[in-house]
N, C-alpha and C positions, 0 to 999 in steps of 0.2 A: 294696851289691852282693852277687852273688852267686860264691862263689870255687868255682872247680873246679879242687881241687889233689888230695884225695882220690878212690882207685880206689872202682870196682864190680865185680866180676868177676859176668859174666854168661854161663854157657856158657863158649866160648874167645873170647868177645869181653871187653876191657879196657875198660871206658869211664870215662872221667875223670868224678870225681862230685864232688857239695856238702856241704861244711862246714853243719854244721846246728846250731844251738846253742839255750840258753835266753837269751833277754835279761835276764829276770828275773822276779816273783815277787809275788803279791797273796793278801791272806788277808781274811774275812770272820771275827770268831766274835760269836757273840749272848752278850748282858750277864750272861742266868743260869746258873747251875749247880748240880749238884750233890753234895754231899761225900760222902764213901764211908758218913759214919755215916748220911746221908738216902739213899743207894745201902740201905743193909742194912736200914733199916727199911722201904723202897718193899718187899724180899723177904720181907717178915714172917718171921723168924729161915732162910732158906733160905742165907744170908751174912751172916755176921759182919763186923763195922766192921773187925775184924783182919785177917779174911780177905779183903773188899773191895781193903784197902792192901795187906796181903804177896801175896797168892795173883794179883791182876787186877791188883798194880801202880795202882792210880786214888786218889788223896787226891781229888782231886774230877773230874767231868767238865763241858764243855759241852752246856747243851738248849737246844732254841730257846723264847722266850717266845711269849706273842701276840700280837707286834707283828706288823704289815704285814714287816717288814727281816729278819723269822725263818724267811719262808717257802724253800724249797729255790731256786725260781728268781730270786729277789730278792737271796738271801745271793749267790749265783753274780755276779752286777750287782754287786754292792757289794764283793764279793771283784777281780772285771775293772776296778771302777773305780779300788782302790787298787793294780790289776798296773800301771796305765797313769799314774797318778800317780809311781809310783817309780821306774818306765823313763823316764819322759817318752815314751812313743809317743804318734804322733799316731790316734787311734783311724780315725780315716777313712786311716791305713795297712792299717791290719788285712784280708785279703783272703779269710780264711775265719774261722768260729767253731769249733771242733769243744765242744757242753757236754757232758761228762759227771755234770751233776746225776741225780742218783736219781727214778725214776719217779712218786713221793709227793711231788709239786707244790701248788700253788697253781691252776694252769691247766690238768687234767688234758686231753688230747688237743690240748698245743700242743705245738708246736718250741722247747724253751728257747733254744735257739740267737737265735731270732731275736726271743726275748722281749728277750735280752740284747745283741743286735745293736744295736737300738731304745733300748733304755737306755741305750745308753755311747755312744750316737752313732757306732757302725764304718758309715755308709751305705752304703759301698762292699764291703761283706761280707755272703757269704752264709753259710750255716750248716746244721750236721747237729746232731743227738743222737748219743750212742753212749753204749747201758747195757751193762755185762758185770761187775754187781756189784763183785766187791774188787777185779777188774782192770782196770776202766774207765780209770783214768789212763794204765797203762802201755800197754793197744791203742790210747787216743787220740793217743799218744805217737808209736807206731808210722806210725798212721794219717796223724798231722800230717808228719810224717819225710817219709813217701815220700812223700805228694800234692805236699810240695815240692821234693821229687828228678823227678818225672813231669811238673809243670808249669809252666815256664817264668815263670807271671802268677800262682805263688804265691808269696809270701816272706815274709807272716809271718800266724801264726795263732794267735788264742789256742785255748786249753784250758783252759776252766770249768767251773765247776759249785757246786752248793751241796748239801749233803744234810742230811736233818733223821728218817730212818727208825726212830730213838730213837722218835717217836711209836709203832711198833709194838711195842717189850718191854712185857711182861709180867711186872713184878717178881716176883711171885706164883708163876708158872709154874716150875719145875724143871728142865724141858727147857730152857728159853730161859737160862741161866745164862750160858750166853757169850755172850751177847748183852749183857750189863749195860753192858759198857764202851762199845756204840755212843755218839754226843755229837753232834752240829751243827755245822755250819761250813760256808763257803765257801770256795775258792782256787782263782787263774788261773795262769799260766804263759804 
């Protein structure tokens, strides 16, 4: 159920609000990697194996391979299926999707939401996209919050996604230097 013990102040209206929480937690990551000496050499001498570890922090990172389970909207699936294995939700709870996978999919011009709706079996849920780059988690976050502060027949929703945007560095490139440490993964909430 839904507890309304916490305020909202709205204007000079008080209105008694909802306790909103995480249940818990699901991750995807793909089997390969790369270590910072394979980092420095992908830059042909633009970063040192030193500089790699001291300067970016990375002994090694996650890429995705090419398997089918590496792509962005798949990892997002396999990341919701071990959120819902560890909660024990029943997925035909689930009443919205909100994915925040990265736009460099598998299925370009689809709704991951509802790739991953269809995967994990939520029947009973409908689903958005929401991309806003490095802050996609924390507006979906937001966005998840209020829809179930606003509506009654919402109560619980994941927040997915998978990203794999690694495919676009350019070891080579100079400019792109911060970019080295992008890596792979999936994770729900």
């Amino acid at each position: 159920g839904r507890r309304r013990n916490a305020f909202i102040k709205t204007g000079s209206i008080i209105m008694s609000g909802i306790k909103i929480g995480i249940v818990g937690t699901g991750v995807y990551l793909p089997k390969e990697s790369m270590s910072a000496s394979e980092i420095a050499e992908a830059t042909k001498g633009i970063w040192s194996e030193q500089a790699v570890r001291e300067k970016l922090g990375i002994e090694k990172k996650i890429v995705p391979g090419n398997t089918q389970s590496d792509g962005t909207q798949e990892m997002g699936a396999l990341a919701a299926l071990d959120c819902l294995d560890r909660t024990g939700v029943n997925p035909q709870e689930i009443d919205v999707i909100v994915c925040i996978g990265e736009e460099w999919k598998e299925y370009p011009l689809t709704t991951s939401a509802l790739y991953i709706q269809d995967r994990i079996g939520a029947v009973n849920a409908w689903g958005i996209d929401v991309q806003n780059r490095c802050c996609t988690c924390v507006s979906a976050m937001k966005i998840a919050k209020d829809m179930m502060i606003a509506d009654d027949e919402v109560n619980t929703i994941m927040v997915v996604g998978g990203y794999r945007n690694v495919d676009f560095v350019n070891y080579e490139d100079p400019n792109m230097s911060m970019m080295y440490n992008l890596a792979a993964g999936g994770g729900a909430l």
